[in-house]
N, C-alpha and C positions, 0 to 999 in steps of 0.2 A: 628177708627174715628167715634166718635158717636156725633151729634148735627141734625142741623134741616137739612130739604132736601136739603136748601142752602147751608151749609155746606159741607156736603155731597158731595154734585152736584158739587162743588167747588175743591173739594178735589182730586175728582177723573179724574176731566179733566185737573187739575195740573201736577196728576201723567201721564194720558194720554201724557201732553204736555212733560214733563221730558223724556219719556219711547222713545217718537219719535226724541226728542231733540238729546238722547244719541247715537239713529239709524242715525243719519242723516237725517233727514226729519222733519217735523211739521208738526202743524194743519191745515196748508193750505192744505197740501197733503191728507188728511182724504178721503177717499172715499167712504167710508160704516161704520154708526154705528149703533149697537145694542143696547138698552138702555133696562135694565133689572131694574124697577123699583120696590120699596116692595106693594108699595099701590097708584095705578095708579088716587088716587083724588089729587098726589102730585104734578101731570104730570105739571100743568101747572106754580107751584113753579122753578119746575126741567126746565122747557123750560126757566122761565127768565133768568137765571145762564146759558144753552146752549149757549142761545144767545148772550153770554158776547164773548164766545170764538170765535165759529162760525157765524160770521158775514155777508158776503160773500160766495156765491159760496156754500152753506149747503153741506154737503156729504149725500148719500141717507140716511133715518134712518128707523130703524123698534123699535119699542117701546113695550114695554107690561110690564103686573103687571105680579113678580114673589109673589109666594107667603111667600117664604122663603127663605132669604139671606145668605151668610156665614158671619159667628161674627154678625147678626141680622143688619149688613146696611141695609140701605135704596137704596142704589142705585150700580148698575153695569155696566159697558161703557166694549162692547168687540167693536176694531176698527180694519177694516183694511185699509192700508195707503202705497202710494207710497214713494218708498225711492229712493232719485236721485240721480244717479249715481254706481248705482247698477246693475251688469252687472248678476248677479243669483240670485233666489228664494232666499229671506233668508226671515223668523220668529223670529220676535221680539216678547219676553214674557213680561208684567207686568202687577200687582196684586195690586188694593188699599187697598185688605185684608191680604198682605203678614205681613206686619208690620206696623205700624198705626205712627212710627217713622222714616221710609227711603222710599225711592222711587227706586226701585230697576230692572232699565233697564239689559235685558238679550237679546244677539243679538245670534240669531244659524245660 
């Protein structure tokens, strides 16, 4: 996915939304995210688009400028999220850089 930060920003809390979707849980449940951005003067392009998803209730967030992205994005979301109804640890994987055509939730 290559386009502006919006894009971007877009893209990737889509797949967030998908990856948790497929787990059983959502964005309401989000409770810590990492925002790995390329060039942190985007930050506040990048918060409009947050704010679209995360309306309510924020999850904590830690932000910072990466200097180098994989496939050259502009932006990275690592989240972790309760899943309800979940009686053991499980780890949910997904990547907006796996394929730029699927949204590819993995439950371990």
């Amino acid at each position: 996915m290559r386009g502006s930060i919006e894009d971007e920003a877009r893209w990737t809390l889509d797949n967030l939304k998908a990856i948790l979707e497929a787990a059983g849980s959502s964005l309401d449940n989000v409770l810590k995210v990492t925002v790995y951005i390329k060039n942190i003067d985007d930050f506040d392009k990048f918060n409009e688009v947050y704010g679209e998803y995360f309306k309510a209730d924020k999850p904590a967030r830690t932000a910072l400028q990466a200097g180098k992205l994989p496939m050259d994005i502009k932006v990275e979301i690592d989240a972790v999220a309760y899943i309800p109804g979940r009686d053991e640890k499980s780890r949910v994987f997904g990547s907006n850089t796996a394929n730029a055509n699927e949204k590819p939730p993995q439950l371990i």
